[in-house]
C-alpha distance (Angstrom), angle and dihedral (degrees) to the residues before:
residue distance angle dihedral
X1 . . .
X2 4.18 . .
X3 3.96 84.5 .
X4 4.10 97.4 47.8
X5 3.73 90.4 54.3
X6 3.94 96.5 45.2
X7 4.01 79.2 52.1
X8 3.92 98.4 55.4
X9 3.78 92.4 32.2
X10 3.88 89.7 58.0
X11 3.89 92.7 41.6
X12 3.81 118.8 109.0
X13 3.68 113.5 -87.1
X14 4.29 101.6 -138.7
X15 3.83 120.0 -119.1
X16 3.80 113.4 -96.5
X17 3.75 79.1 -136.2
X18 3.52 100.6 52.9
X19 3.94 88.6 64.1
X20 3.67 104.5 90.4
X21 3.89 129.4 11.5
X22 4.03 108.0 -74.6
X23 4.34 86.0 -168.1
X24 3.71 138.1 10.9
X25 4.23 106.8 -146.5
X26 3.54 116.2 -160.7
X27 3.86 131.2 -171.2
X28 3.62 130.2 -161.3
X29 3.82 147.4 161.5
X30 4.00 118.7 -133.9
X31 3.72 135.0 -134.8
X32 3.83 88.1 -108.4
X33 4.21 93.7 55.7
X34 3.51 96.9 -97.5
X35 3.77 128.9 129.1
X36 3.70 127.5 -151.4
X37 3.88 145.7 168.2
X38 3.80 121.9 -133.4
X39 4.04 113.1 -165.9
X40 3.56 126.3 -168.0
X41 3.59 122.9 -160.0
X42 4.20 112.5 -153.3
X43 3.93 99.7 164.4
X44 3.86 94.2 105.4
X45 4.24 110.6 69.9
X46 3.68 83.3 -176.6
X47 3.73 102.3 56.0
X48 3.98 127.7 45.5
X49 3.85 109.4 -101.1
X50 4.22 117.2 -85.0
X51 4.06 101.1 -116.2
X52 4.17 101.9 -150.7
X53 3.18 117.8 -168.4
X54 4.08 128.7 -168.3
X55 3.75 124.6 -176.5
X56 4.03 115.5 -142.4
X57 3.84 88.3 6.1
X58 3.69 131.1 155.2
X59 3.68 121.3 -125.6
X60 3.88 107.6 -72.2
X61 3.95 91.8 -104.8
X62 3.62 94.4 51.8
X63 3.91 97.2 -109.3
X64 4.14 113.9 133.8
X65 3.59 115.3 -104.1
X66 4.19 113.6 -95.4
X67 3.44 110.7 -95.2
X68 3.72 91.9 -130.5
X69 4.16 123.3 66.6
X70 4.24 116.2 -124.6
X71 3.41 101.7 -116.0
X72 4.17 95.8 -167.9
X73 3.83 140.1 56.3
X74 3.94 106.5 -73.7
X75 3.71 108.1 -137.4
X76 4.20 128.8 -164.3
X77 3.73 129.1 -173.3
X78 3.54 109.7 -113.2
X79 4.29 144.2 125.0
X80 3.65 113.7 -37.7
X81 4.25 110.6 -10.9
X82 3.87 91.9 -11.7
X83 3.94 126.6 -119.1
X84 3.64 114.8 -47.1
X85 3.99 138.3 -161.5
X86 3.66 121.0 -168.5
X87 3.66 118.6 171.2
X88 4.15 96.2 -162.1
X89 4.23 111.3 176.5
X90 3.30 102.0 -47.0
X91 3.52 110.3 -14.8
X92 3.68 134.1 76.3
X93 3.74 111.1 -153.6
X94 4.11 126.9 178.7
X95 3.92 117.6 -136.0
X96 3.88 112.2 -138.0
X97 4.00 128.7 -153.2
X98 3.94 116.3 -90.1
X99 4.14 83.6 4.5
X100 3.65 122.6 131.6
X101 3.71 100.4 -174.3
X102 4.23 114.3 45.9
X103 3.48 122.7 -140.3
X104 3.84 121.3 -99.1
X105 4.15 97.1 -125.3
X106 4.08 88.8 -174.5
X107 4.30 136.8 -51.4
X108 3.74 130.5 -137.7
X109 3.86 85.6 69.7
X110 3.57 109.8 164.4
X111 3.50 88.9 -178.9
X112 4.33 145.8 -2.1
X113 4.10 108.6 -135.1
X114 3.24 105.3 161.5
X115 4.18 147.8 32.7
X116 3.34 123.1 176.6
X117 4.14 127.3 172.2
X118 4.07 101.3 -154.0
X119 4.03 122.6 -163.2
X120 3.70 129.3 -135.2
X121 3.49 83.3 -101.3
X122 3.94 104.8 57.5
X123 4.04 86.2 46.4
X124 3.71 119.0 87.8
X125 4.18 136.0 141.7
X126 4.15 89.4 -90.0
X127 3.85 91.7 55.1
X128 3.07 97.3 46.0
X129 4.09 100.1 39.4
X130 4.40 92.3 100.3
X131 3.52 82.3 62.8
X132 3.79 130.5 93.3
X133 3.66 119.5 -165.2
X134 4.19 106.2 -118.7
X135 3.92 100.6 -135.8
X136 3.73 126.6 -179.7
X137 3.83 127.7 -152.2
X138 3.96 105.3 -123.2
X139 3.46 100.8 -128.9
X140 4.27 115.9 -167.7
X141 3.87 129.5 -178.5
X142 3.79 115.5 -90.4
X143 3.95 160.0 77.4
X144 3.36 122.4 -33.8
X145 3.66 128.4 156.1
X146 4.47 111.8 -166.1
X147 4.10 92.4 -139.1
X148 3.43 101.1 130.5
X149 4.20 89.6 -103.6
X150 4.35 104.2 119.1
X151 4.07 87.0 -170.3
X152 3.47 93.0 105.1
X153 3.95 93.1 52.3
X154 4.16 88.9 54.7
X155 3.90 101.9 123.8
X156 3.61 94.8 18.8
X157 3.85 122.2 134.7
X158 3.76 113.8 -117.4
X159 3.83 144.4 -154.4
X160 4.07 104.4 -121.3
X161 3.57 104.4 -154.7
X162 3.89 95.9 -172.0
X163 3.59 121.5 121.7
X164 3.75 149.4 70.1
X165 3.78 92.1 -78.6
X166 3.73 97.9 61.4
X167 3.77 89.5 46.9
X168 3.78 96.8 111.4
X169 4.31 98.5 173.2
X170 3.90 126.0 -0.4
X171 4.02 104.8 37.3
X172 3.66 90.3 133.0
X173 3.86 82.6 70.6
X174 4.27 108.3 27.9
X175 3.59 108.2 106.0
X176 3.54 100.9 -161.8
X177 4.10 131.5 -68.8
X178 3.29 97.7 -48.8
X179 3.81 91.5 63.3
X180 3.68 82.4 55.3
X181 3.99 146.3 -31.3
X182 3.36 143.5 149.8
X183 3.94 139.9 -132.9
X184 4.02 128.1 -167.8
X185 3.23 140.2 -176.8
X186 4.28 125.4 175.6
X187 3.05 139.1 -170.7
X188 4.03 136.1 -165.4
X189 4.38 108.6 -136.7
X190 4.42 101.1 173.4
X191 3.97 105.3 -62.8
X192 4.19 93.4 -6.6
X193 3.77 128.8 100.6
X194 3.65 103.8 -157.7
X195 3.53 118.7 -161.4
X196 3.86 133.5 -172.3
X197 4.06 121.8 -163.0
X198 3.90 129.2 178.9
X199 3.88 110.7 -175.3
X200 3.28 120.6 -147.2
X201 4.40 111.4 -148.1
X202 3.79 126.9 145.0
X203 3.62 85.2 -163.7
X204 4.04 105.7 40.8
X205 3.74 110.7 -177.7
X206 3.83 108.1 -164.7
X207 4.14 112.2 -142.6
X208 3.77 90.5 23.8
X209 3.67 112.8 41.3
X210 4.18 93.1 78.0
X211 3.62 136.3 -172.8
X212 4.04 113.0 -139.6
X213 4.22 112.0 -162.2
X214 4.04 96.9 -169.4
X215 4.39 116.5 -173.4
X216 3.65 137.3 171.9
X217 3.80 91.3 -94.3
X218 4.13 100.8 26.4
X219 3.71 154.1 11.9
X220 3.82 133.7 -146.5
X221 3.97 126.5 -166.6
X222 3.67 118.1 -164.2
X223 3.22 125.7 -165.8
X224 3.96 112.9 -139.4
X225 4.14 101.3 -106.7
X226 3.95 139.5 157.4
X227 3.56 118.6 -69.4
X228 3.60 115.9 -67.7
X229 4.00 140.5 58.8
X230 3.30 117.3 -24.0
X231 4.28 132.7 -154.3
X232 3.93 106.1 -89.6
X233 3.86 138.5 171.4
X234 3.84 114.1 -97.7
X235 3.62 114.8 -79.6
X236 4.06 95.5 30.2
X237 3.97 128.6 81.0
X238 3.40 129.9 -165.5
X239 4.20 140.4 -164.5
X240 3.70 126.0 -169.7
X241 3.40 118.1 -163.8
X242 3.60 134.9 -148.1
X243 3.56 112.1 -57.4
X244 4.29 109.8 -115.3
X245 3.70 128.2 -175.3
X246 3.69 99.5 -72.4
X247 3.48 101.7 48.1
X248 3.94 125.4 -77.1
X249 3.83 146.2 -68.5
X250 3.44 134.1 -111.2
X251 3.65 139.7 -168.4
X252 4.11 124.0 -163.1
X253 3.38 136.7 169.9
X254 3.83 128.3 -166.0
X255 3.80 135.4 179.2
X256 3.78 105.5 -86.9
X257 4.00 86.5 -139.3
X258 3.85 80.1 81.2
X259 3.58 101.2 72.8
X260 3.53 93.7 68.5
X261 3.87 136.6 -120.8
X262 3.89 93.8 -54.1
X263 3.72 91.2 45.5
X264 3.91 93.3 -127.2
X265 4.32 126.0 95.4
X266 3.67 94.9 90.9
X267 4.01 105.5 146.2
X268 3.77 120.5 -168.3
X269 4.10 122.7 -162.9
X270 3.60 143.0 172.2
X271 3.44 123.7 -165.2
X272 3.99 120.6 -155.9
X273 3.72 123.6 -152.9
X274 3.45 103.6 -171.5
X275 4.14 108.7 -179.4
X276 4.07 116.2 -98.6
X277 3.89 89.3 10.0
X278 4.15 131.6 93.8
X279 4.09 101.6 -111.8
X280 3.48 129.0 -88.0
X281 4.00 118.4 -126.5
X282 4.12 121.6 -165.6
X283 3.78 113.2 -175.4
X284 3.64 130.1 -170.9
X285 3.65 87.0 -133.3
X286 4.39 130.9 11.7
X287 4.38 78.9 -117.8
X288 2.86 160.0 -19.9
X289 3.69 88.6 -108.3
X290 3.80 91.8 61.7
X291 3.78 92.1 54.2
X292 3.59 89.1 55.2
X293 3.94 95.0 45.8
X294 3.94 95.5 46.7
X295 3.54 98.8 41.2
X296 3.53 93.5 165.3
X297 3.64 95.6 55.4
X298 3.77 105.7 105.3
X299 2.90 106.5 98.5
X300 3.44 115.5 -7.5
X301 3.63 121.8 -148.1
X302 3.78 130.5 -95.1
X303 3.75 106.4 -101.2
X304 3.77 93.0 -146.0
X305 3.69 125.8 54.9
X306 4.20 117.9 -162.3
X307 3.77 95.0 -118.0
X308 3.77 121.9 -137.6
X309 3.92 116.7 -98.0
């Protein structure tokens, strides 16, 4: 008896982690010849899951794609029904625990090659570098006025566009949000898109720091400036405000029209131009191209709902 419990006391103790699934990766190939990797993070009950998306990626732990598609429903043990991917048509969608609805991961599949379920422990910042985070502006019904005054916005819930994920060129040399980030908040008032940005830049460089506003129908680049109106295309408007300690504030409105038919593919960057170093771009999304493949991607749902007693 002495030597059975030495054996179980010296037996490895299993991550808390390593339980349930912290990500579901997903490769496909598209209808147009491209390939691409869709990751889902679930390891946060508390928060909606972070959709990733990667075009021409390899499978998140570096294996080669199968050289054969999965024709059927890939199924995993897990809370509630388990994890589910279905490619049906076109579309690939993942089924979540205690979830009615699944999540549309992307369409114009031409094919499914790969499923993995990934642990806390096989994620970390390096893996998942390829990978941009696909982020949607919330966008409600209301006023808005672009004037360069952010009172109205006071309370409002905002897109964060802060971390590694939404680093789209010069991570090597981004040193966290405070060497630039992002937060938006829109709203739709009749034929106006409204949008509200406050930059966040320890180092603001006015004329070559720039905001870039990209739709469906339109772009805008915007030179960080002084408060007041600055030069837009016809149809848009735009108000800086005074420039604060963190960076500056900007108010823009667009024609709606420009989001397109499904009223989603609105891409937000800023571009940093820090002196002696290549620039720095954070983008609310990798592209435009990954809004419109993963058209369910903002936001997610929760994957856990309370359930009733």
């Amino acid at each position: 008896m002495p030597l059975l419990t030495l054996a179980l006391a010296c037996a490895p103790v299993p991550d808390r982690r390593d339980l349930l699934p912290a990500a579901v990766a997903v490769g496909v190939d598209t209808q147009d010849g491209r390939q691409l990797s869709v990751v889902v993070r679930l390891d946060d009950p508390e928060r909606p899951p972070q959709l990733r998306y990667a075009p021409s990626a390899l499978r998140v732990d570096g294996a080669v794609w199968p050289s054969a598609p999965i024709e059927s429903t890939v199924r995993a043990q897990g809370p509630g029904q388990g994890f589910g991917v279905t490619r049906s048509a076109d579309e690939v969608t993942l089924a979540l625990p205690l979830r009615h609805q699944p999540l549309v991961l992307v369409d114009g599949v031409a094919a499914l090659r790969s499923v993995e379920l990934l642990t806390a422990s096989q994620l970390s910042d390096e893996s998942l570098d390829p990978f941009g985070i696909v982020s949607m502006v919330l966008l409600t019904e209301g006023q808005a006025l672009a004037d360069g005054d952010l009172e109205e916005w006071r309370g409002s819930r905002s897109l964060a566009v802060d971390s590694r994920g939404h680093v789209r060129e010069g991570l090597t040399h981004w040193s966290g949000p405070r060497d630039g980030a992002l937060a938006i908040v829109g709203r739709i008032d009749g034929p106006d898109l409204v949008l509200a940005l406050r930059v966040r830049d320890d180092a603001l460089l006015p004329g070559q720091d720039r905001i870039e506003v990209q739709t469906l129908q339109g772009a805008v680049s915007l030179p960080v400036q002084g408060a007041g109106v600055a030069p837009t295309p016809a149809g848009a408007h735009a108000v800086f405000t005074e420039s604060v300690e963190f960076g500056t504030g900007l108010e823009l409105s667009l024609p709606a029209a420009w989001l397109g038919p499904q009223g989603h593919g609105l891409l937000v960057r800023y571009v940093d131009v820090d002196p002696g170093e290549p620039g720095t771009t954070l983008a609310s999304s990798p592209s435009l191209q990954a809004l419109a493949d993963v058209p369910a991607a903002g936001p997610p749902p929760r994957i856990v709902e309370q359930l009733q007693p």
